[in-house]
N, C-alpha and C positions, 0 to 999 in steps of 0.2 A: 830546772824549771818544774814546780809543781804543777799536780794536773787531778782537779778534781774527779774521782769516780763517783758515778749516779747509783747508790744501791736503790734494788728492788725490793718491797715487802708488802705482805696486808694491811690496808690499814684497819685501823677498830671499824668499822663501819662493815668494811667488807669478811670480818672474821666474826660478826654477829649476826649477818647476814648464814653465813655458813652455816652457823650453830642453829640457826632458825630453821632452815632446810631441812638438817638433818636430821633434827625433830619433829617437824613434820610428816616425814617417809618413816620416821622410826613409828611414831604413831598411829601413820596409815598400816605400816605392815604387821602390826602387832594387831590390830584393828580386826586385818582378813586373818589372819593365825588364831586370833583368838574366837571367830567366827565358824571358821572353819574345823578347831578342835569341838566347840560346841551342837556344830551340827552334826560330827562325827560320834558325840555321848548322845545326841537326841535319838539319831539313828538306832542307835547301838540301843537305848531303853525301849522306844515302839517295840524292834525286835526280841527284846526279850518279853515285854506283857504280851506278843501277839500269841508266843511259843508259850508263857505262862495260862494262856486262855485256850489256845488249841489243847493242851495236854489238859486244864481238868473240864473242858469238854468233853473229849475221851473216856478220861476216867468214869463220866458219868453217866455217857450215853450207855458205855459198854455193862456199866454197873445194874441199869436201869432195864436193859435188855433180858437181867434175869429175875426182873420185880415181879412178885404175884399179881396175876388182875385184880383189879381192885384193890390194893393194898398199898399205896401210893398215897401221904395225906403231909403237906406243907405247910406252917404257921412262924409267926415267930412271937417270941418274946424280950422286948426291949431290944438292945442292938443283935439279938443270935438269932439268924434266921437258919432255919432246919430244913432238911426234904428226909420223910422217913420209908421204906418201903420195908416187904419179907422178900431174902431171898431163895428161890426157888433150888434148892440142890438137882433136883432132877423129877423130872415127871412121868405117869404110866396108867395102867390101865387097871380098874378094879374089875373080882368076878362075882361074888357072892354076896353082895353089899344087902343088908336086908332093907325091903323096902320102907319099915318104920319100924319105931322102936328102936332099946339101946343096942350099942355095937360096941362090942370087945375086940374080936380081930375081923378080918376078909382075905381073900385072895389075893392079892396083885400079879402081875403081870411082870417078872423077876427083872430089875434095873440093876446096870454095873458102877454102883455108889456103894463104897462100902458105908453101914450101918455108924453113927455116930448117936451117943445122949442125947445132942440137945436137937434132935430130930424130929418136927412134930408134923401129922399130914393135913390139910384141906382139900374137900372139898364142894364144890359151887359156889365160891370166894364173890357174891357180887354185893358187898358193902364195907368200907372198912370200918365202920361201927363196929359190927357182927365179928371182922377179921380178932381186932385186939382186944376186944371184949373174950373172943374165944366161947363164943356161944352159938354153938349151931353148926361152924364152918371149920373150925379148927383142935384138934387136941394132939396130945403127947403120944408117943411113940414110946413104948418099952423094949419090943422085938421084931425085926424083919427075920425069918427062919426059912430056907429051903422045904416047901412043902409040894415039892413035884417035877417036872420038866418044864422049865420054861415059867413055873411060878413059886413064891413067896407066901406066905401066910405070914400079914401083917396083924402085930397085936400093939392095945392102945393101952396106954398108961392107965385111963381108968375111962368105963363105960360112959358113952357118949352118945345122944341122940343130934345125928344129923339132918339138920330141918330138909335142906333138897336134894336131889341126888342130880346127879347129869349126864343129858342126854347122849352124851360121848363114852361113860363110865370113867370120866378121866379124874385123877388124882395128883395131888401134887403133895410133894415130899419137902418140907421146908426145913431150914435154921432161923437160928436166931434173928431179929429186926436189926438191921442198919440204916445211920443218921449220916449225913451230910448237913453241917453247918457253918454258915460264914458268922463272924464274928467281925460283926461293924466297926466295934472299938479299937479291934488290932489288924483286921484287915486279915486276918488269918479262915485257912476253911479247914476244918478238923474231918475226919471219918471216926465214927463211933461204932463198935461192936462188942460182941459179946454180952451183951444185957437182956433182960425177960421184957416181955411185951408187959403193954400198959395200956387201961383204955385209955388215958388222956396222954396226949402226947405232951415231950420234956424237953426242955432245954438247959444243958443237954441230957441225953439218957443217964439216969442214976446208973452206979456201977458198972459204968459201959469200960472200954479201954477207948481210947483217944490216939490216932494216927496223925501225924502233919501230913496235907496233900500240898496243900500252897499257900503263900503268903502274897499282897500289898491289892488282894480285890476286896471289893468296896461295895455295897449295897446301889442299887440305880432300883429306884423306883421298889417292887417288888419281884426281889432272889428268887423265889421257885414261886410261879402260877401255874397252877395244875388246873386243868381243864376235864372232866370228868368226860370219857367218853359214852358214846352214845349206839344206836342198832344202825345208824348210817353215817360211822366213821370212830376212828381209832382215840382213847384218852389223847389227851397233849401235855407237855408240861413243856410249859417257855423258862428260858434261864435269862437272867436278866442282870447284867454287875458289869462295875468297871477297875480296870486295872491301872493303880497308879502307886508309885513310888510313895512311901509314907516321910523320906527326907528329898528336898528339893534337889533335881539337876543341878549340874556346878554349872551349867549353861546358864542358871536365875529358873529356868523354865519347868512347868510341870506336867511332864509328860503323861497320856493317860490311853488309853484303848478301851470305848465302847461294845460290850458286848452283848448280843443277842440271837439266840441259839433255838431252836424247836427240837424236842425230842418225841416221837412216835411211841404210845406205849401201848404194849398187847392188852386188851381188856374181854378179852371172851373168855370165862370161867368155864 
């Protein structure tokens, strides 16, 4: 005697059913994974423009710390915005300075820099007109020489009248001018040195040498505002840019870090 068996199976109904579910969670969960990697490169960009912006912060403030008074002057041209200062190698004290008329050498007050060419001194630095013009406040150095205990007999490339003298006797021993400029176009900030001063400021310095500091900041508003100081309170120069990536996150998203910075500059000549 035969005896029908009842088999068991899916039917179509219930094996599209299936397929629809599984599609569904596959969706969702690729959904958070793919949310999740993306929050982990957003992360992951903030922190690198934060670390990008802290360091040429740094670089500038520390840069800026051995800027002549008054000789700080910011402009730009078309996307290349500048900050240009002199920096100061070391500074001392003169003895014999005459009180007018021209001047070949003086005393100084013996400093432990050794003597380089392009060494020129200032001093009573209170205009940078006057600075890059190099009239009045500024000339060349030929020879620092041991002329006693405890001082130098500085001599000047060629005779120079210095319009004021100060009331500190104090002197300052410079190199060459350095530029700081962003470059709108590519998002890049160069450092410029090695080049002779200018009255009118360049963008960039002719025959400068060109250093990479950093790359993907961005002009906000205006790069370097220099604020001239005053007899009741120190120069300013506010830093002003934003850092962002010049190709988009694989997030879609464009991550960016607003920056805005005060720097304190010494201004008593």
């Amino acid at each position: 005697m035969l005896h029908n068996k009842k088999q068991n199976a899916f039917t179509l109904i219930e094996l599209i059913i299936v397929i629809l579910l599984i599609g569904i969670l596959s969706i969702s969960f690729a959904k958070i994974l793919t949310q999740s990697v993306s929050s982990y490169f957003d992360a992951k960009t903030r922190n690198h423009h934060s670390q990008s912006a802290k360091w040429v912060i740094e670089i500038l403030s520390r840069s800026l710390r051995e800027a002549l008074p008054q000789s700080i002057r910011t402009n730009n041209s078309g996307d290349l915005y500048c900050l240009e200062y002199m920096p100061i190698v070391n500074a001392t004290s003169y003895f014999n300075l005459p009180a007018s008329g021209e001047v070949t050498s003086f005393n100084i007050v013996t400093y432990d820099i050794v003597f380089e060419n392009d060494f020129s001194v200032a001093i009573m630095p209170i205009s940078p007109a006057s600075l890059y013009a190099g009239t009045g406040v500024v000339a060349g150095i030929s020879s620092i020489a041991s002329s006693g205990i405890g001082q130098s007999l500085l001599t000047l490339s060629n005779p120079t009248i210095f319009s004021q003298r100060s009331p500190q006797n104090r002197v300052y021993i410079l190199t060459t001018p350095v530029s700081y400029c962003l470059d709108n176009s590519t998002g890049n900030i160069n450092k410029y040195i090695n080049y002779p001063s200018t009255v009118n400021q360049q963008f960039p310095p002719n025959g400068s040498t060109s250093q990479a500091i950093a790359e993907n900041f961005w002009a906000n508003v205006s790069v370097f505002d220099y604020q001239v100081g005053s007899l009741q309170r120190s120069a300013l120069l506010q830093l002003n840019f934003v850092v962002q990536d010049r190709v988009r996150n694989p997030s879609g998203t464009s991550e960016s870090v607003e920056v805005f910075h005060e720097v304190h500059i010494r201004n008593a000549p």
